[in-house]
C-alpha positions as a Markdown table, in Angstrom:
| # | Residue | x | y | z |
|---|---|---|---|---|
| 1 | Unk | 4.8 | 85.2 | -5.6 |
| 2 | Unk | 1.9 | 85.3 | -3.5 |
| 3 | Unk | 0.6 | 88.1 | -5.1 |
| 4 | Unk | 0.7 | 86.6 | -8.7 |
| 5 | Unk | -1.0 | 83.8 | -6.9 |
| 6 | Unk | -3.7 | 86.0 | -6.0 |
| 7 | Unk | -4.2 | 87.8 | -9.3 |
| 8 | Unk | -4.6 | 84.6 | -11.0 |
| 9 | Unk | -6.6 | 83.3 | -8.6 |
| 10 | Unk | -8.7 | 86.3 | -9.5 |
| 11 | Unk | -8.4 | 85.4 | -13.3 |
| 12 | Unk | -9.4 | 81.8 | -12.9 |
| 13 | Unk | -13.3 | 83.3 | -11.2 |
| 14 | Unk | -13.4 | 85.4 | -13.5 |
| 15 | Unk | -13.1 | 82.9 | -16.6 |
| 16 | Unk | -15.3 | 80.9 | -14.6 |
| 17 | Unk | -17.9 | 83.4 | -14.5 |
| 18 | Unk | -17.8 | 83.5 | -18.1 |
| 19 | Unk | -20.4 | 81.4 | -20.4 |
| 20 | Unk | -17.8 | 80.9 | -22.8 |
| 21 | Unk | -15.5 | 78.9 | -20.9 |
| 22 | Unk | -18.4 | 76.8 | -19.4 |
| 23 | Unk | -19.1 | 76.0 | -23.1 |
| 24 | Unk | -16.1 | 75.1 | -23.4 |
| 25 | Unk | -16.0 | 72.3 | -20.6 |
| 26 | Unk | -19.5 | 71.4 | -21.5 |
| 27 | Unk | -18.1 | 70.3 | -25.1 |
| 28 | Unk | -15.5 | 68.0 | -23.5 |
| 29 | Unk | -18.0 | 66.4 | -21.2 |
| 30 | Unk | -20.4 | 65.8 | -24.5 |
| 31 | Unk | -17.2 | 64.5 | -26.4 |
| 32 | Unk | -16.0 | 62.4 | -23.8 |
| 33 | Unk | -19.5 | 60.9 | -23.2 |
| 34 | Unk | -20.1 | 59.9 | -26.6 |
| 35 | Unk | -16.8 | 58.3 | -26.3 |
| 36 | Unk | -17.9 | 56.3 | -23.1 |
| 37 | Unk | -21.2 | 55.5 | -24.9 |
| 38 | Unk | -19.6 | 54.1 | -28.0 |
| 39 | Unk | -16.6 | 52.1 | -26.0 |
| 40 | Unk | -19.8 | 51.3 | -24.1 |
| 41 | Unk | -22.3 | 49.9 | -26.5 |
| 42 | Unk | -19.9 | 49.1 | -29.7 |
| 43 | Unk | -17.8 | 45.9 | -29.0 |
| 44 | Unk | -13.9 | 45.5 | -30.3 |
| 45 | Unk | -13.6 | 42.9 | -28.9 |
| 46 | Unk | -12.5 | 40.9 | -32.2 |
| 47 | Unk | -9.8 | 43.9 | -32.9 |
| 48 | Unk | -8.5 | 43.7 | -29.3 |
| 49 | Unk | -8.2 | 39.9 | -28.1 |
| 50 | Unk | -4.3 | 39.6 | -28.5 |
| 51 | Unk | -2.1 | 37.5 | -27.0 |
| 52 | Unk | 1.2 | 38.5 | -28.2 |
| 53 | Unk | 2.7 | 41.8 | -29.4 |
| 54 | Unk | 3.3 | 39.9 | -33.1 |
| 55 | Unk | -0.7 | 39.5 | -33.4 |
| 56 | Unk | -1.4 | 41.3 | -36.4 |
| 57 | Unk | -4.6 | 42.2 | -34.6 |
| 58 | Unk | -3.0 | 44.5 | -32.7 |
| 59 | Unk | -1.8 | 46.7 | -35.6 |
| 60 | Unk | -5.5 | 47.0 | -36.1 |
| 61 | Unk | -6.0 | 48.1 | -32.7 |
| 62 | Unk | -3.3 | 50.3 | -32.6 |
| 63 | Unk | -4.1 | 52.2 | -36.2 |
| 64 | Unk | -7.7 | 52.7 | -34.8 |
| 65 | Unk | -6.6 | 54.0 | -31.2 |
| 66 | Unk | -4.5 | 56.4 | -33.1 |
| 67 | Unk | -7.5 | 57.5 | -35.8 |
| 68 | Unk | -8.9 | 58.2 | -32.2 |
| 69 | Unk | -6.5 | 60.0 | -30.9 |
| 70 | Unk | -6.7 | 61.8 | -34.2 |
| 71 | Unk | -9.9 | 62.5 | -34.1 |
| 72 | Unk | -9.6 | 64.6 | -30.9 |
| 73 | Unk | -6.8 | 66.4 | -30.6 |
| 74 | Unk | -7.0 | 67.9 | -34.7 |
| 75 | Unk | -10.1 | 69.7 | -33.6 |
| 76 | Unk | -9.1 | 70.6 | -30.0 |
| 77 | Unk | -6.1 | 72.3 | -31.4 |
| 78 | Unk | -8.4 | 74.3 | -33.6 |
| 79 | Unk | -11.5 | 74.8 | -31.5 |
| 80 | Unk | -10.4 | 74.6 | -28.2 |
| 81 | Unk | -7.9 | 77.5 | -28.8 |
| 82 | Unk | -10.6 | 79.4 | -30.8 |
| 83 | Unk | -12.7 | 79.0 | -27.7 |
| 84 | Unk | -9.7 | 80.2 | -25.6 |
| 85 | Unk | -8.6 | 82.9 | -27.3 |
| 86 | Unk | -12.1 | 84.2 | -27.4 |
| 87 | Unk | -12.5 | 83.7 | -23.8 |
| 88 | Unk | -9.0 | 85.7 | -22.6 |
| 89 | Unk | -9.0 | 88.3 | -25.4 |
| 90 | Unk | -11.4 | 90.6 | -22.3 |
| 91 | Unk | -9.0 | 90.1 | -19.3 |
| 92 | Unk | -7.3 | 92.8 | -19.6 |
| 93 | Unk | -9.5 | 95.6 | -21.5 |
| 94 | Unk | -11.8 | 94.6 | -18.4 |
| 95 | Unk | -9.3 | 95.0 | -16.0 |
| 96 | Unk | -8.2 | 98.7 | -17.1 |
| 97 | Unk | -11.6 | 99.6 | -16.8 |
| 98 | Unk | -12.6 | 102.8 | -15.1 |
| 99 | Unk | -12.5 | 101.7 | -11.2 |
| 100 | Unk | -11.2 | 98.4 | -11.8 |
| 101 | Unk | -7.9 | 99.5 | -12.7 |
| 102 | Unk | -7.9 | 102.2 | -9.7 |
| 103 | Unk | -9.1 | 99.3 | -7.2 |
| 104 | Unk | -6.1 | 97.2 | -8.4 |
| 105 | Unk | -3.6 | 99.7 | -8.3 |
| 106 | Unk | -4.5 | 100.7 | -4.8 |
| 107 | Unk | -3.4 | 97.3 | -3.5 |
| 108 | Unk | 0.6 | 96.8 | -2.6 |
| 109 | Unk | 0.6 | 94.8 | -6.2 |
| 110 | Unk | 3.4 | 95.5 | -8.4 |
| 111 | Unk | 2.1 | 96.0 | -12.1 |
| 112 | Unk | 4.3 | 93.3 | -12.9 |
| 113 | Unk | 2.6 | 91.0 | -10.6 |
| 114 | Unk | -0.4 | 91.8 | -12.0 |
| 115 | Unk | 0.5 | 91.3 | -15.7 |
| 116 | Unk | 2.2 | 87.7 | -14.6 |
| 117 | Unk | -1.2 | 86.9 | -12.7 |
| 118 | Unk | -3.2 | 87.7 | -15.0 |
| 119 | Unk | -0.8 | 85.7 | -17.2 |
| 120 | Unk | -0.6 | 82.4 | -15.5 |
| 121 | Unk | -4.3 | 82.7 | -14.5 |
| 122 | Unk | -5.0 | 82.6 | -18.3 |
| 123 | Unk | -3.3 | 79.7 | -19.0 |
| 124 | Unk | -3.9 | 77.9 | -15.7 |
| 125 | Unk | -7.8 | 77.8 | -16.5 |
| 126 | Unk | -7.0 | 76.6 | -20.5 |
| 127 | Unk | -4.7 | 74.0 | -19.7 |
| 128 | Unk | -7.1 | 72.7 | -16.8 |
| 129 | Unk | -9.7 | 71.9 | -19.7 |
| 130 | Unk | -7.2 | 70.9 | -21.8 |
| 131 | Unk | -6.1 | 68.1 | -19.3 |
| 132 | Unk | -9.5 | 67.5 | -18.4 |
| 133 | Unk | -11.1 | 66.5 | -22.0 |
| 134 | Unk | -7.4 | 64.4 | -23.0 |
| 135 | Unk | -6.6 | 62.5 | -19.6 |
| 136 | Unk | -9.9 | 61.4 | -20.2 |
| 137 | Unk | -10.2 | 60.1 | -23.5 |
| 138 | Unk | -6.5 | 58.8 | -22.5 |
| 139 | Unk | -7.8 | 56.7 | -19.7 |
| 140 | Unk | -11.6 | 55.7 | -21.5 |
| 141 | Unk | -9.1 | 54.7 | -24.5 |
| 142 | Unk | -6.4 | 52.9 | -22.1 |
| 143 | Unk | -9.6 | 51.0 | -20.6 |
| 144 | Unk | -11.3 | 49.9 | -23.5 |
| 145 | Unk | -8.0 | 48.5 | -25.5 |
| 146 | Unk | -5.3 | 48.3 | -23.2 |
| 147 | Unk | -3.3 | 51.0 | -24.9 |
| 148 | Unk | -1.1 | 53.4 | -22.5 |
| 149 | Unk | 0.7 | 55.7 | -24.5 |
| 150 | Unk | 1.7 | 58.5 | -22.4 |
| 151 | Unk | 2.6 | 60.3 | -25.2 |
| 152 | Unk | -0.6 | 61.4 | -25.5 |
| 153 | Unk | -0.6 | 62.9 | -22.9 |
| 154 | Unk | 2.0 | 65.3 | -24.0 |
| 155 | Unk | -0.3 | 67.5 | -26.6 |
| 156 | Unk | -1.6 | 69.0 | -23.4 |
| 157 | Unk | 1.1 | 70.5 | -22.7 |
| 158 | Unk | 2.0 | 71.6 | -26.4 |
| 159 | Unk | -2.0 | 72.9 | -26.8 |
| 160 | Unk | -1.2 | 74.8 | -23.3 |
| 161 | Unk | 1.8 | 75.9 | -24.7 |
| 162 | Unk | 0.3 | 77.3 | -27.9 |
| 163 | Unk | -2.5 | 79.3 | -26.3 |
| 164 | Unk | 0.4 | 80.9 | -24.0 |
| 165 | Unk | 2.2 | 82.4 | -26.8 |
| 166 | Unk | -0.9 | 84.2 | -28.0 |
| 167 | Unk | -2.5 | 84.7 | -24.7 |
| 168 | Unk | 0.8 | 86.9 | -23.9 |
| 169 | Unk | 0.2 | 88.7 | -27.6 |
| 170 | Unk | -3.5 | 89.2 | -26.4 |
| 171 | Unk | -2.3 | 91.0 | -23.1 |
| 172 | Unk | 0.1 | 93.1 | -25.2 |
| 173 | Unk | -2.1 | 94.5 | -27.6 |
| 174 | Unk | -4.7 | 94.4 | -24.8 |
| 175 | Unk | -2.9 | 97.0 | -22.4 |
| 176 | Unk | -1.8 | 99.2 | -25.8 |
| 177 | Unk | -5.6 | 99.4 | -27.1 |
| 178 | Unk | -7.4 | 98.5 | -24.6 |
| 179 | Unk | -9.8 | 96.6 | -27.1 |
| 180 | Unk | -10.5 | 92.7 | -26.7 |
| 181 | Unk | -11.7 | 92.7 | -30.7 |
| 182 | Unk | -8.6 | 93.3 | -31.5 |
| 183 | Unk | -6.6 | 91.1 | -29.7 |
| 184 | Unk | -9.0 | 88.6 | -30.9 |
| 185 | Unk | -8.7 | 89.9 | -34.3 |
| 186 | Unk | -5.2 | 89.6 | -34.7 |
| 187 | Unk | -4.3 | 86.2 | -32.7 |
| 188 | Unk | -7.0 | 84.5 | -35.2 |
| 189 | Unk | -5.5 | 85.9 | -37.9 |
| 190 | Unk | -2.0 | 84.7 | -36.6 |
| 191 | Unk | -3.1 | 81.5 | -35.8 |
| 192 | Unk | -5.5 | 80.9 | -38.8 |
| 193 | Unk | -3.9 | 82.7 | -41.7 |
| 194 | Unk | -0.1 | 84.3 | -41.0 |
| 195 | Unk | 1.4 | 80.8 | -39.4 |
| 196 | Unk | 0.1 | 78.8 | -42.2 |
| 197 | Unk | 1.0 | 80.8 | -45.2 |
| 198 | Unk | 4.7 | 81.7 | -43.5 |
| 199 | Unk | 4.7 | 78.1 | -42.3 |
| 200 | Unk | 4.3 | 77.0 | -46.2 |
| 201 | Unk | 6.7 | 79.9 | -47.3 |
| 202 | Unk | 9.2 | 77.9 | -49.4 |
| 203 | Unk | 6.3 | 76.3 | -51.5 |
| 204 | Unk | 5.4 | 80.0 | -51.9 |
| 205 | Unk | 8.9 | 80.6 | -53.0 |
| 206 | Unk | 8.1 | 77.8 | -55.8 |
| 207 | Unk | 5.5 | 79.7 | -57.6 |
| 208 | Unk | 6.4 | 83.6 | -56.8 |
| 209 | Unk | 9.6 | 84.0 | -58.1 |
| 210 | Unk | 10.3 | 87.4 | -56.5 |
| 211 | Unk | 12.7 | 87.9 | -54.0 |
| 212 | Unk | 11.2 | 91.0 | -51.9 |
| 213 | Unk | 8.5 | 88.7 | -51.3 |
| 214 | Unk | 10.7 | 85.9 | -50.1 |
| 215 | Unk | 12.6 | 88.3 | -48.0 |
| 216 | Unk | 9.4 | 89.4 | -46.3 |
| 217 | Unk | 8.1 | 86.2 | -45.6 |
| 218 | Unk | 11.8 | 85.3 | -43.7 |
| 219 | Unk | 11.1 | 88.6 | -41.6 |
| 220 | Unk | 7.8 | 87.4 | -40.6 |
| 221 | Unk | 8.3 | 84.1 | -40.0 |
| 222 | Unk | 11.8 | 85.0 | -37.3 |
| 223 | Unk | 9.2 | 87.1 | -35.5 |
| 224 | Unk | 5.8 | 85.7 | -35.1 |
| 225 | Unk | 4.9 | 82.7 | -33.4 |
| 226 | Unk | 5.3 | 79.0 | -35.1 |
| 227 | Unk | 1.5 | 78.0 | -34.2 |
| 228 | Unk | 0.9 | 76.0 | -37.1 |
| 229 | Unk | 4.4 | 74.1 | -36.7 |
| 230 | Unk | 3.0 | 73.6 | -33.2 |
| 231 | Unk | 0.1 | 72.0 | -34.2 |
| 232 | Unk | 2.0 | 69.5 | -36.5 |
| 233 | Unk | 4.2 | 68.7 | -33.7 |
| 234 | Unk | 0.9 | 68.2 | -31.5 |
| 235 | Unk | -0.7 | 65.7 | -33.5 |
| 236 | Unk | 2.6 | 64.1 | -34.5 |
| 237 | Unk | 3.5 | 63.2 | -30.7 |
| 238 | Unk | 0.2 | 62.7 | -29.6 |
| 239 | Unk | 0.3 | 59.6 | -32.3 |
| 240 | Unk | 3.4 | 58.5 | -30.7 |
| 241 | Unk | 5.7 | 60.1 | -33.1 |
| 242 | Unk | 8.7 | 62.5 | -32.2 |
| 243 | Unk | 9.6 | 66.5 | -32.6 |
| 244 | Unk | 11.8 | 66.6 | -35.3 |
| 245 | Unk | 12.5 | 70.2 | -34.8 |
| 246 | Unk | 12.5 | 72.2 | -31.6 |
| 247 | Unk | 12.7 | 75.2 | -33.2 |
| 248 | Unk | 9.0 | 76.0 | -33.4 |
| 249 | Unk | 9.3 | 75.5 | -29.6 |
| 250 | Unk | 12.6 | 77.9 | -28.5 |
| 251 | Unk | 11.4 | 80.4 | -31.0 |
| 252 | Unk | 8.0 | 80.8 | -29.8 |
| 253 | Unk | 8.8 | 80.7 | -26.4 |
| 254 | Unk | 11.6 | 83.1 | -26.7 |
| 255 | Unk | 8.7 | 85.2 | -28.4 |
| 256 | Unk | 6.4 | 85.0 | -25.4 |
| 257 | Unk | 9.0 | 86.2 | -23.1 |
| 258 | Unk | 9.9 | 89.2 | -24.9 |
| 259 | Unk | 5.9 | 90.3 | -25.4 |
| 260 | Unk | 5.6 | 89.9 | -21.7 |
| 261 | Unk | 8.7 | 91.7 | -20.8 |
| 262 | Unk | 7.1 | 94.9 | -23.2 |
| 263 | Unk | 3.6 | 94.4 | -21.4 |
| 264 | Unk | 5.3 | 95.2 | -18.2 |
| 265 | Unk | 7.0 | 97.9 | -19.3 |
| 266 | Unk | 4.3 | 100.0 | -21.0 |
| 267 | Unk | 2.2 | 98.9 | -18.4 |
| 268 | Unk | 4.7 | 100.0 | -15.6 |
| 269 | Unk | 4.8 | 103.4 | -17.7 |
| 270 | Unk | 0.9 | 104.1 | -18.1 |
| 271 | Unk | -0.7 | 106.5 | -15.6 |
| 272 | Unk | -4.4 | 105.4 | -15.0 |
C-alpha cells in the first residue's frame, strides 16, 4: 500500500507541475469569487426573510438556490472533466518514457502498484478541485440563504466518479500506444459523442427502423461507460433530486475495474 501511496504521491507533483491543472483551480477561484462578490454586493434579502417553512418566499429562494446550483455544476461536468482529461491523458506516455520507465522499474515497485498509483493519484488531484470549487459555492450559498442541502455535496463524488472511469480508459490505451492524443482523442469522443447518441439509442430506434443498427447500439451501450447518464444523475441530485437508476453507476464501475485489471496485465507483460 505504501508503494501506491508513493506513486500517487508522485502523480499529484507532477499534475501540479502542470499549467493545465493550475488553470484549472484558477477558474474555480474566479468562479467562486464572482459568487462571493455578487452574494456580496446584490441583496436577497426580500427573497430570503422567512419565518416559516409555508412562506411562499422561500420557494423563491429555493428555485433560485437551485438555478445556482445549476449554474455550476452543468458546466463543471463538462469543463472541468474536459480540463481533466486533458490534464491525465500524459501520465502514462510520460512515464514509459525512455529512462523514466527504467528508473521506475528499478525500484522494488510492482507494476501493479504503479498502474494503481498512478491511478488514484489521478483521481486524487481531480476530485481535490472538484471539492474545492463545490464545498465552496456550497458553503457561500448556505451563508448567504440559509440553505444546507448536502446533497449537493454529492455531485463531487459522482463528477470524481466520472473522470475515474475514463481516467482508467486513458491509462489503458495509454500503456498500449503510448500516445496521450489518443487517449484524449477517444475519452472526448466517449464522453462527448458515443454516451450521448447510445444514451438516446431508443429515440434512434424511432426514426431508423433497422434492426442491425439497433443491435449495434445495444453492444455499445453494455460496454462503454454511461457518462452522459452520469451527468443526468449529477445535476439531478445535486438539485436535491434522487438516482432513479443505479445502473449507469454498477455498469460503469464494473467497466473501470475490468480496464484496470487489462492495464496490469499488458503492463505486467511489456519488457521496457
Amino acid at each position: 500500500m505504501n508503494n501506491i501511496l508513493t506513486i500517487s504521491n508522485f502523480t499529484i507533483r507532477e499534475a501540479l507541475s502542470r499549467k493545465i491543472i493550475v488553470t484549472f483551480f484558477a477558474i474555480s477561484t474566479f468562479v467562486i469569487l464572482i459568487f462571493a462578490g455578487l452574494f456580496a454586493f446584490v441583496s436577497f434579502e426580500d427573497l430570503i426573510q422567512v419565518s416559516t417553512a409555508n412562506d411562499p418566499m422561500m420557494s423563491i429562494a429555493s428555485e433560485l438556490v437551485q438555478g445556482l446550483k445549476l449554474f455550476v455544476v452543468a458546466p463543471l461536468f463538462g469543463g472541468g472533466l474536459f480540463l481533466s482529461i486533458f490534464s491525465a491523458a500524459s501520465f502514462i506516455p510520460n512515464m514509459l518514457e525512455k529512462g523514466s520507465i527504467d528508473l521506475l522499474l528499478s525500484k522494488p515497485i510492482s507494476r501493479s502498484q504503479v498502474i494503481l498509483g498512478k491511478f488514484l493519484g489521478g483521481t486524487i488531484i481531480v476530485f481535490v478541485n472538484i471539492a474545492y470549487l463545490i464545498i465552496s459555492i456550497w458553503l457561500l450559498i448556505g451563508i448567504k440563504f440559509g440553505i444546507w442541502e448536502p446533497s449537493f455535496l454529492l455531485s463531487i463524488l459522482t463528477i470524481t466518479f466520472t473522470f475515474a472511469v475514463l481516467y482508467s480508459l486513458i491509462i489503458l490505451i495509454g500503456i498500449l500506444t503510448q500516445s496521450s492524443v489518443l487517449a484524449m482523442m477517444i475519452s472526448y469522443l466517449i464522453f462527448f459523442i458515443l454516451s450521448p447518441i447510445l444514451n438516446a439509442r431508443d429515440t434512434i430506434s424511432t426514426f431508423i427502423d433497422n434492426t442491425v443498427i439497433e443491435t449495434i447500439l445495444d453492444i455499445l451501450y453494455s460496454i462503454t461507460p454511461k457518462t452522459s447518464e452520469l451527468g443526468s444523475i449529477t445535476t439531478n441530485i445535486s438539485q436535491g433530486g434522487s438516482i432513479d437508476s443505479y445502473e449507469p453507476i454498477w455498469t460503469s464501475l464494473l467497466f473501470t475495474i475490468v480496464i484496470l485489471y487489462l492495464s496490469i496485465s499488458i503492463f505486467r507483460k511489456k519488457d521496457y
